[in-house]
C-alpha positions as CSV (number, residue, x, y, z in Angstrom):
1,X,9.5,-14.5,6.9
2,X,8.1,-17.1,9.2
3,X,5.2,-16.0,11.8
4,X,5.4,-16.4,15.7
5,X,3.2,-19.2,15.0
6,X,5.1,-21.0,13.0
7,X,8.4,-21.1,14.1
8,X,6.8,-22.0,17.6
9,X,5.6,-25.1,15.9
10,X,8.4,-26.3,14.0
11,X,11.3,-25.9,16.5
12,X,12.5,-24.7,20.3
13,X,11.5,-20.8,20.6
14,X,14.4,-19.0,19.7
15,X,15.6,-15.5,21.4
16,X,16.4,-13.7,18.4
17,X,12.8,-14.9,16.9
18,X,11.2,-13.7,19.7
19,X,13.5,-10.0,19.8
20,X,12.4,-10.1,16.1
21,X,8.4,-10.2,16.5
22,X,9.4,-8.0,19.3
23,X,11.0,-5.5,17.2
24,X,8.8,-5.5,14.0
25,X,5.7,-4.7,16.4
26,X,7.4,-1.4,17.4
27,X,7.7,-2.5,21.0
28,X,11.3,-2.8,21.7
29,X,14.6,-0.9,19.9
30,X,16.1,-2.7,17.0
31,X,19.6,-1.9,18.5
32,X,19.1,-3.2,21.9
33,X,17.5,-6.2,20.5
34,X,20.5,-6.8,18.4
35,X,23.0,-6.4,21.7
36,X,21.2,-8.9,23.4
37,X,21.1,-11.6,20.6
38,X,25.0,-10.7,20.8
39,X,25.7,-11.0,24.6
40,X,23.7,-13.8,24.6
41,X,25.4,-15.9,21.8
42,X,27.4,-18.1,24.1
43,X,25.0,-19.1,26.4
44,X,23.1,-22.5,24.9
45,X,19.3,-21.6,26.0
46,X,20.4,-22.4,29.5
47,X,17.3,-19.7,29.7
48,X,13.8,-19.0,28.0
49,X,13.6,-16.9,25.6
50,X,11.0,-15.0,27.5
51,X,13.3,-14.6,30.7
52,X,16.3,-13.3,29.0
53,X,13.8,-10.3,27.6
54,X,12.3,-9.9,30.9
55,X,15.6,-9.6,33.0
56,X,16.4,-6.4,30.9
57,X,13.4,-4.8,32.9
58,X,13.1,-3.1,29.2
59,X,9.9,-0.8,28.7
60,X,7.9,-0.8,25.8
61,X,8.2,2.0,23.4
62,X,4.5,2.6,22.9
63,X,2.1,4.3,25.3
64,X,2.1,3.6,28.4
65,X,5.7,2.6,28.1
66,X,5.0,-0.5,30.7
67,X,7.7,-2.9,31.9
68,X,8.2,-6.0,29.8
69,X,8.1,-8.2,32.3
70,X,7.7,-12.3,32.1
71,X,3.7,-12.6,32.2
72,X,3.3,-9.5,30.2
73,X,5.5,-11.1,27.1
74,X,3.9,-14.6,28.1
75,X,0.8,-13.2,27.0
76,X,1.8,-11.4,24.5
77,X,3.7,-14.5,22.5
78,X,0.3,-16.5,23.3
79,X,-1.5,-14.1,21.2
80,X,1.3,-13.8,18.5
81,X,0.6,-17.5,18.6
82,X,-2.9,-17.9,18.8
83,X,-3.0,-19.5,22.3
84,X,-5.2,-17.8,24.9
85,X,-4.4,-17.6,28.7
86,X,-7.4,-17.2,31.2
87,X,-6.1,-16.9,34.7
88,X,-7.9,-16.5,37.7
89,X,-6.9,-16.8,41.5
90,X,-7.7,-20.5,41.8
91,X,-6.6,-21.8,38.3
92,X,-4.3,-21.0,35.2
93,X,-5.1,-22.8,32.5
94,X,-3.5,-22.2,28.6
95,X,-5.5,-23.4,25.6
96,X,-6.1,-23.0,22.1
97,X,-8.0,-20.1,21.0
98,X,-11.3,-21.7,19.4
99,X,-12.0,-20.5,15.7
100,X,-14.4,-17.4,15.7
């Protein structure tokens, strides 16, 4: 099985990739990931990936059980990735993380 990493870099982000990763880290329900990928099979990524999760308003299923919302899972793929996000009032900027 392919890492987030990895399929980032070799093609478009895919929903059912992200559900996946989603999934195997315990944070949403395999069976409401797998009705989603379903109900959203006709629709050509006229959405991101990330959007799609974070209209279901979903909470996570470990403690404190927080809403999934968009800059929540857009940190939370950066890590899966190995991209940081530093944000701050006056800027936003998305980088690499640097090798430790």
């Amino acid at each position: 099985m392919q890492t987030a990493a990895e399929a980032v870099q070799d093609h478009r982000l895919a929903l059912s990739e992200v559900l996946q990763a989603l999934v195997a880290e315990g944070l949403v329900p395999k069976a409401d990931a797998d009705k989603l990928v379903a109900d959203r099979r006709l629709h050509r990524g006229d959405h991101h990936p990330l959007v799609v999760i974070a209209d279901q308003n979903w909470r996570s299923l470990k403690p404190p059980h927080k809403v999934l919302f968009l800059e929540w899972l857009t940190e939370w793929l950066a890590r899966q990735t190995g991209w940081s996000i530093s944000t701050s009032i006056r800027s936003r900027s998305i980088s690499p993380r640097s090798p430790r």
